[in-house]
N, C-alpha and C positions, 0 to 999 in steps of 0.2 A: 295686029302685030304690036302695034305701038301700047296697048293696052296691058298686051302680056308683058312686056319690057316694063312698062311701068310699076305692074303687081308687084314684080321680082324685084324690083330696087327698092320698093318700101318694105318687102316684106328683109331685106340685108340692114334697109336702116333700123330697124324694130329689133331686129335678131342683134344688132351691134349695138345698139340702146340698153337693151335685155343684158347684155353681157356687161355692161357700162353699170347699170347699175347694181348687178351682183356684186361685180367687184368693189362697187364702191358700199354694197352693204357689208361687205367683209371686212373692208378696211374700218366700219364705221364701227365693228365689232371688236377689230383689234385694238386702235384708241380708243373708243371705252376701258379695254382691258389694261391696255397701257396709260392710261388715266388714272384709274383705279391704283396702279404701280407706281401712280408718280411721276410718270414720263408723258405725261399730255394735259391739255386741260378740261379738268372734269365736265365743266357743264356745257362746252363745247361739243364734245364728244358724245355725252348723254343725249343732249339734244339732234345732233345729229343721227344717232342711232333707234332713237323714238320716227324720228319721218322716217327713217330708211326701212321700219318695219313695221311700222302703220299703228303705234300702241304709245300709250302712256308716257308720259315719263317715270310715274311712279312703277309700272310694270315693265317696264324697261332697265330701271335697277336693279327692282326684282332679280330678275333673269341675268344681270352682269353680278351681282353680287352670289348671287347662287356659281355660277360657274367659276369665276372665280374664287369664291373660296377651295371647291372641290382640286382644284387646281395646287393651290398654295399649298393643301394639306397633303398633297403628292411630293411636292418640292420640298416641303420640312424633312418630309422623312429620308432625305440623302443631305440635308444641312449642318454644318457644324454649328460650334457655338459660336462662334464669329459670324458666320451668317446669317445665323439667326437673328442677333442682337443688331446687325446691322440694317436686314430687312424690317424688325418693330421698330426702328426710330425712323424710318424712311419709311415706312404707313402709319405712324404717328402725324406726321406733319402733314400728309396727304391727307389724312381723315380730317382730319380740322376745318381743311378747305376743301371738303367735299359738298356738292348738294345735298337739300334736306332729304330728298329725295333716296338717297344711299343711305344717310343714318336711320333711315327708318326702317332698316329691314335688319331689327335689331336680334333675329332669332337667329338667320345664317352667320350677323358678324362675329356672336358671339362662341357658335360652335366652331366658326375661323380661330380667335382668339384661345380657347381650350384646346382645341388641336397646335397650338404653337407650341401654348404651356407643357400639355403633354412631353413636345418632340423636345423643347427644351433640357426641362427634366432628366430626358432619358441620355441626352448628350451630356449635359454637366456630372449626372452620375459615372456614366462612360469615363469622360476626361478628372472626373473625380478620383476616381481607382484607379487610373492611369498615372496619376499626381503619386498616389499611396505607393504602385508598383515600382513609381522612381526612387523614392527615399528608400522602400527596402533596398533598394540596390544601388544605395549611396550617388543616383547621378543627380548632385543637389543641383545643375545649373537645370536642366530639365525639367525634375519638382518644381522649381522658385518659377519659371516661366508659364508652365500648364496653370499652379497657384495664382499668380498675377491676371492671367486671361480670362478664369472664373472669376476672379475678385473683381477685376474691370466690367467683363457682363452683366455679373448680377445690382451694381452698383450702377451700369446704366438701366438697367432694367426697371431698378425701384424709382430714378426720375420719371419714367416716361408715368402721363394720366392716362393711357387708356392700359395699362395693367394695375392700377391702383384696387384693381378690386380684386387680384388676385396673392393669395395669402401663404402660397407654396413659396414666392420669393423669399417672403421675409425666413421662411425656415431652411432655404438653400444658404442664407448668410448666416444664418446662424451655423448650419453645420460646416460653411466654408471657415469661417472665423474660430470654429471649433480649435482650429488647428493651428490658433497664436492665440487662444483667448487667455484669462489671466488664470483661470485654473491649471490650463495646463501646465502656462509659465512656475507657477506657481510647483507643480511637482516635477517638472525639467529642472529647475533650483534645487530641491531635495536630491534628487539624481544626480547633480554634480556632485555635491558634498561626500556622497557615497562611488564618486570615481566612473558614475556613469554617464557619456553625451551624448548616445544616438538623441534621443528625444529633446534636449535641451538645441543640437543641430538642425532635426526636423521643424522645430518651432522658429528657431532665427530664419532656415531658408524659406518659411511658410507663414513670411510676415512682411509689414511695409517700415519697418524700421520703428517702432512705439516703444516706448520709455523700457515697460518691461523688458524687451527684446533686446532692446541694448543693454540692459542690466543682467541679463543671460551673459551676452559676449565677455562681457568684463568681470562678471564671475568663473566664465570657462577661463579665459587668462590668468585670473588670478590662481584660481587653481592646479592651473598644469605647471605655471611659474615655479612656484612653493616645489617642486620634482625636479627643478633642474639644478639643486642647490647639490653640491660632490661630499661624498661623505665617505668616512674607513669605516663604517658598524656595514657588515654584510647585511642583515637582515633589513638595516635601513636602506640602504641599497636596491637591495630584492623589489620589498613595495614601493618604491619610486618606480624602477621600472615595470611593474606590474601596471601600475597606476597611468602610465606615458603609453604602455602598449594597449591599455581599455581604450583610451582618446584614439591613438592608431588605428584602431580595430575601426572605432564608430565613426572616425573622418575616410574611412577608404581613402582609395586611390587619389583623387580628385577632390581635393578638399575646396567647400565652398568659399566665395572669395575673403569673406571676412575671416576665415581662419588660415590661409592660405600660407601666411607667412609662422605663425604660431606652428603650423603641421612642420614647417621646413624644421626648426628647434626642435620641434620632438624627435624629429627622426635622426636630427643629430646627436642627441641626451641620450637616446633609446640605444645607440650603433656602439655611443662607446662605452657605456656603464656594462652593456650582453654578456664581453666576453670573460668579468667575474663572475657573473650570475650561474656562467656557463662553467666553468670549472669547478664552483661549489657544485652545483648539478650531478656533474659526474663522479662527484664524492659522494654524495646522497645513495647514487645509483651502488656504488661500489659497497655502502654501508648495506643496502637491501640484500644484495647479492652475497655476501660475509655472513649475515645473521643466516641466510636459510640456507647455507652448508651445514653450520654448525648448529642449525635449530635452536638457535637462540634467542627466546621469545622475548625477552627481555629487550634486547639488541635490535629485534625486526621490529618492534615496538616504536622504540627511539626514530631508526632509519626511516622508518616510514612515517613517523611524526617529521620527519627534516623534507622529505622527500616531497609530500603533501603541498610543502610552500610554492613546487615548480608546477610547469605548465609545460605541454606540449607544445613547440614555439617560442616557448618562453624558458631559454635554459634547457630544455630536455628536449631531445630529439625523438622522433618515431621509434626510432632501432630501441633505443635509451627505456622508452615507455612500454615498448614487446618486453623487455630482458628484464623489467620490472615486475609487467604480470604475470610472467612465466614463474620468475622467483617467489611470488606470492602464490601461487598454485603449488608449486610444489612445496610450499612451506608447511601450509594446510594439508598437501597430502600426508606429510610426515604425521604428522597431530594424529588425523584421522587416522591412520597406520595403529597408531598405537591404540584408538578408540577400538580399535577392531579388534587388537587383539581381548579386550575388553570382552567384547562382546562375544568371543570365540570363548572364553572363560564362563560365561554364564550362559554359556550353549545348554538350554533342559535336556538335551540327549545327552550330555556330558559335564554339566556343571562342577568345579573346580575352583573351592572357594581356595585352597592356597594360590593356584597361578592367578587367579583374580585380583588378591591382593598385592602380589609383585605387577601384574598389568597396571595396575591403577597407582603405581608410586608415579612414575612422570606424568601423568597426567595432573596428580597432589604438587607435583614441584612446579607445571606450571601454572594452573590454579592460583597459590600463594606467589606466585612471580607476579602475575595479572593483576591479583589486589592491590600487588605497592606500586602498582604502576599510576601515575598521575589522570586526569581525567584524559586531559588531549591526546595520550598515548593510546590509553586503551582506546578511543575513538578513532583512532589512527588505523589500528590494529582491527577491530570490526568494523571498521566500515562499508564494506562489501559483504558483510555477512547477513544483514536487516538483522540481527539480535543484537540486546542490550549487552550481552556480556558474554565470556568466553564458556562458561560454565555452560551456560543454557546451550550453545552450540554444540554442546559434546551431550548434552542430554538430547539431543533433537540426532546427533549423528546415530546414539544409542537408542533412538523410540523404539524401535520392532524388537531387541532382544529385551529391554527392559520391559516393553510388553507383554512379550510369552512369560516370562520369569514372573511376573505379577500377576497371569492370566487366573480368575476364580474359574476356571473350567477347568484347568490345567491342573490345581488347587486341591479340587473336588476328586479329579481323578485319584490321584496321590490317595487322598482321604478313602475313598471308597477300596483302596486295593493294597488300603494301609500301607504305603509306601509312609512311611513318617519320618526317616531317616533323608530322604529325599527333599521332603517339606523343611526339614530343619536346616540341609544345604543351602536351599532356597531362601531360607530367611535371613542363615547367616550371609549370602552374598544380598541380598539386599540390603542389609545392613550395612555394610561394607561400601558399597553404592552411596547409601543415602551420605553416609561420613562425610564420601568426598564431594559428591555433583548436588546433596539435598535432592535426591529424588523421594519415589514414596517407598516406606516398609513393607514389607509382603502382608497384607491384612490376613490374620491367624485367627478371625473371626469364626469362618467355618468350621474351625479344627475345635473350636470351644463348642459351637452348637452342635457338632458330632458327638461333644463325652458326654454332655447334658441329656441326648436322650441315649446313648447307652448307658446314662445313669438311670434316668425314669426303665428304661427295659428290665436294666438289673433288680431294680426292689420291684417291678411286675413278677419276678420270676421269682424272688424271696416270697412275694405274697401266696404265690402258687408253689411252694417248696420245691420250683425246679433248679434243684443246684446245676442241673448240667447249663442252662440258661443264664444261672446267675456267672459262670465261671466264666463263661466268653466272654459276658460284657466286660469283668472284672480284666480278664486277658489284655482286652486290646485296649482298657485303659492304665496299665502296664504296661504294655507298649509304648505308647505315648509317654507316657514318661520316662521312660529311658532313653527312647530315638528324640523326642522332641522336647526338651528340658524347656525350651524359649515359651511353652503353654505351662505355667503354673496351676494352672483349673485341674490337672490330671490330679496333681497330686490332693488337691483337695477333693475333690469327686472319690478317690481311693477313699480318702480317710471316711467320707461317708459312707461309702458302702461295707467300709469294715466295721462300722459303728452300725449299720441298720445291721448286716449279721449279728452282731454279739448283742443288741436288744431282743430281735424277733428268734433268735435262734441258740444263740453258747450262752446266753444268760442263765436262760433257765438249766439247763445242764451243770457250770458252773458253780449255781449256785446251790444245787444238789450235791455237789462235789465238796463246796466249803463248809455245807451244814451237816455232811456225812456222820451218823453216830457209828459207824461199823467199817467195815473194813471193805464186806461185799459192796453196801451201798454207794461207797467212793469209788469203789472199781470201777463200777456199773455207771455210774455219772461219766467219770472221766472217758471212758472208750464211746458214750453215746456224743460229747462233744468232739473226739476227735472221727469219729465216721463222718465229718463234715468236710472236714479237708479230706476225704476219701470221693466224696462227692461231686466235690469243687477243687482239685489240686491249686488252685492259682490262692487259694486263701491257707493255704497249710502254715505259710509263714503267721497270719493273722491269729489262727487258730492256735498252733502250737506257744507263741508266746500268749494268750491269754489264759492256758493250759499250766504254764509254767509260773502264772501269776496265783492262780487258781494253788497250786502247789506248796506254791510260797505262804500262803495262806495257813492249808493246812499243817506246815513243817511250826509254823509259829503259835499254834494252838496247844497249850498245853495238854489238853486231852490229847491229842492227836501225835506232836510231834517226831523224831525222827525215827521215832521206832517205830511209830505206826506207819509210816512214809514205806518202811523197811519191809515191814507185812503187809503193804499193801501192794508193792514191786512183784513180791514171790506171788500174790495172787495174779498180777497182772500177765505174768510170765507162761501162764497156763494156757492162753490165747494167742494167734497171731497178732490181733491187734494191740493187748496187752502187750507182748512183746518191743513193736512198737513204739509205744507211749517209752515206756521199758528207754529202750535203745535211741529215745529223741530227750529224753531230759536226763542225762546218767549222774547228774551232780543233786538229785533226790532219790535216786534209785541204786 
């Protein structure tokens, strides 16, 4: 009995031993860990946790540093930049006074250290865009505070030696500093000069006060200064306060401290110069609105060269700015109205070169208005239209009819269905066009290479004595010259083919005619060169005047003269064609 009683109490003291010293190998686990952290002492702790687990002390760091790093790289990734910075200088001074034992397990420490930088990184980027998303949104105290906390980080960061071998710092300061370095200062200064301070503000609030930064300050002062001087010239007026509401604009609400008291004078400068800016304003508006009643391009010109100087905000109200665009719309519609009618004029189903010509006078009168207008005006005046000039705009409202109207298909038909009277409407409203807008001439190319080869056609058919051949071509290059005068070729093409006739063909008759010894022989000559125009009617005029030259001839021959003219008539008379000849020349017969 006594024996079993005995078992059971050593086997409670073994089992409360057992428990005694788990617990105490867990605690020896934790100070390790919390040695490592800083909060116990390292070679205490190491050593203790080497007995407590029967190994090394070198493989006893092993194992504390292996875990805790896995550790640490969990906690980075919910760390700010504050506590980041806060935790590497507090395992800075802990690693110094660590056993050699721990530094030698220099492959974990170092994927600890890279996993910091990383988390680093990703937070100062974070809180970097956050800096940026404050200045857009003018909360300079915000900006100035996020900027100072990276600034302070990365600036403890570059003391500490055990990140000395890491080279992302130095380019986190560099891009923190980006944002007062002397470049930018540098073009924040150009940007005052020219009335602009968002960026000259961003730099003073995204700085530690350096010589530059205050030579910003005291150039923004000096400059909005020079705005608050009272003057009677409106126009000097206007850009002051133009110039006081740019600085307004980029100080929003909340002006950082150093301009805090500078903002309060602007908005006093700003409140009482407005309410002349504002009255000229509604003159401006009133001159817009005047001009495009009475379509006065001259007038809209001006008004809206005056008009140009205000701003929405600034002088001009919303309403103010509708009743202006509206006015400019329907200004242009007017123009256009009359472009139309333009274009209704040189409709090819109805082309109408007189109403074309009255369509296109106000169009000519504004035109030469536009010319004497000064550069600013006309800029004034197209500026919503992307073209250089007014002209070109009425040529672009007119592309599609001035299209068809110049169309070589359109051209060709004409040509083919001898419409030439048509073709010459056409040229002359294009002419008329080009006068006023400098568009292009109707190209009358084709209508010339059309007589050309009804000229080659025509001496085909003289070579082959088909007068019915030759007469067509002669036809419709007769036509042409009566319907379309603006082709000069016609008339020349004529004169050739009445000269290739009277070589290949009334010559030789003619000149039967002039060397006639008889009376029969001239008969017989003259009725063989007028069966020619019996042939070919469209040459009868050709014919019978060289018929009557041919005559002329003979009346002045003294063998011949008018007596024999006389008995050659009575011969003639015996014949219908004789008769004729007869009853076509009566001042020889």
């Amino acid at each position: 009995m006594e024996d079993a009683e005995m078992a059971a109490y050593a086997k409670s003291q073994r089992d409360e031993l057992e428990q005694k010293l788990a617990r105490k190998s867990e605690e020896s686990e934790v100070q390790l860990q919390m040695a490592l952290d800083g909060r116990h002492a390292p070679s205490c702790a190491l050593q203790l946790r080497a007995v407590m687990i029967s190994k090394s002390r070198q493989n006893t760091a092993r194992e504390a540093i292996s875990e805790f790093a896995l550790k640490k790289k969990q906690a980075f990734a919910v760390m700010n930049v504050s506590d980041l910075v806060q935790w590497i200088m507090i395992h800075e001074r802990v690693w110094k006074n660590l056993p050699e034992e721990f530094k030698n397990q220099t492959e974990d420490y170092a994927e600890l250290l890279q996993e910091f930088q990383k988390c680093f990184d990703k937070v100062f980027d974070k809180d970097f865009k956050s800096m940026y998303a404050h200045l857009d949104k003018k909360q300079w105290g915000e900006a100035r505070q996020t900027y100072q906390d990276l600034k302070s980080a990365v600036d403890d960061l570059l003391d500490l030696e055990v990140l000395k071998s890491f080279r992302s710092l130095k380019k986190l300061q560099t891009k923190l500093n980006g944002s007062a370095g002397r470049s930018r200062c540098t073009l924040a200064k150009d940007d005052i000069k020219k009335g602009e301070f968002y960026e000259a503000i961003c730099v003073v609030v995204t700085s530690n006060g350096e010589k530059e930064e205050v030579e910003l300050l005291e150039m923004i002062n000096e400059q909005v200064r020079k705005n608050f001087r009272p003057s009677t010239d409106f126009a000097e007026v206007h850009e002051r306060l133009t110039f006081l509401d740019r600085f307004r604009e980029a100080v929003g609400e909340n002006a950082p401290d150093e301009l805090v008291g500078l903002s309060r004078e602007v908005n006093q400068a700003y409140h009482k110069a407005k309410p002349q800016v504002e009255q000229k304003a509604s003159a401006a508006v009133s001159e817009v609105l005047e001009a495009t009643a009475a379509t006065d391009l001259a007038a809209m010109a001006c008004a809206l060269s005056n008009f140009k100087r205000f701003e929405v905000g600034l002088g001009i109200t919303e309403a103010q700015q509708k009743d202006v665009t509206q006015a400019k719309q329907e200004f242009w519609r007017q123009i256009k109205d009359c472009c139309n009618k333009v274009a209704s004029s040189i409709d090819i189903t109805n082309l109408d070169v007189h109403s074309l010509s009255l369509s296109l006078e106000p169009l000519k009168g504004w035109l030469d208005t536009f010319q004497s207008l000064s550069p600013p005006k006309k800029q004034a005046l197209m500026e919503e239209k992307n073209l250089p000039d007014l002209q070109a705009w009425m040529r672009e409202v007119l592309a599609e009819p001035l299209r068809r109207l110049l169309d070589p298909s359109i051209l060709m038909n004409c040509v083919d269905s001898r419409r030439f009277s048509d073709i010459s409407r056409r040229y002359s409203a294009s002419q008329r066009l080009r006068a006023v807008l400098k568009t292009e001439a109707l190209d009358l190319t084709v209508v010339e290479q059309y007589l050309l080869q009804r000229k080659d056609v025509g001496r085909q058919a003289l070579d082959s004595a088909n007068f019915h051949q030759f007469n067509s071509e002669v036809k419709v290059c007769k036509l042409v010259s009566e319907e379309l005068v603006e082709v000069p070729a016609a008339f020349k093409i004529l004169a050739d083919l009445e000269n290739d006739l009277r070589e290949r063909f009334l010559n030789q008759h003619l000149n039967k005619l002039r060397s006639a010894q008889n009376i029969p022989d001239a008969a017989a000559a003259s009725q063989e060169a007028r069966k020619v125009a019996n042939s070919a009617p469209d040459t009868h005029e050709w014919v019978t005047s060289a018929l009557e030259d041919a005559f002329q001839d003979l009346q002045n021959k003294e063998a011949f003269n008018v007596q024999g003219l006389a008995t050659l008539g009575m011969i003639l008379v015996q014949t219908p064609l004789g008769q004729t000849i007869v009853a076509e020349h009566p001042d020889f017969f």
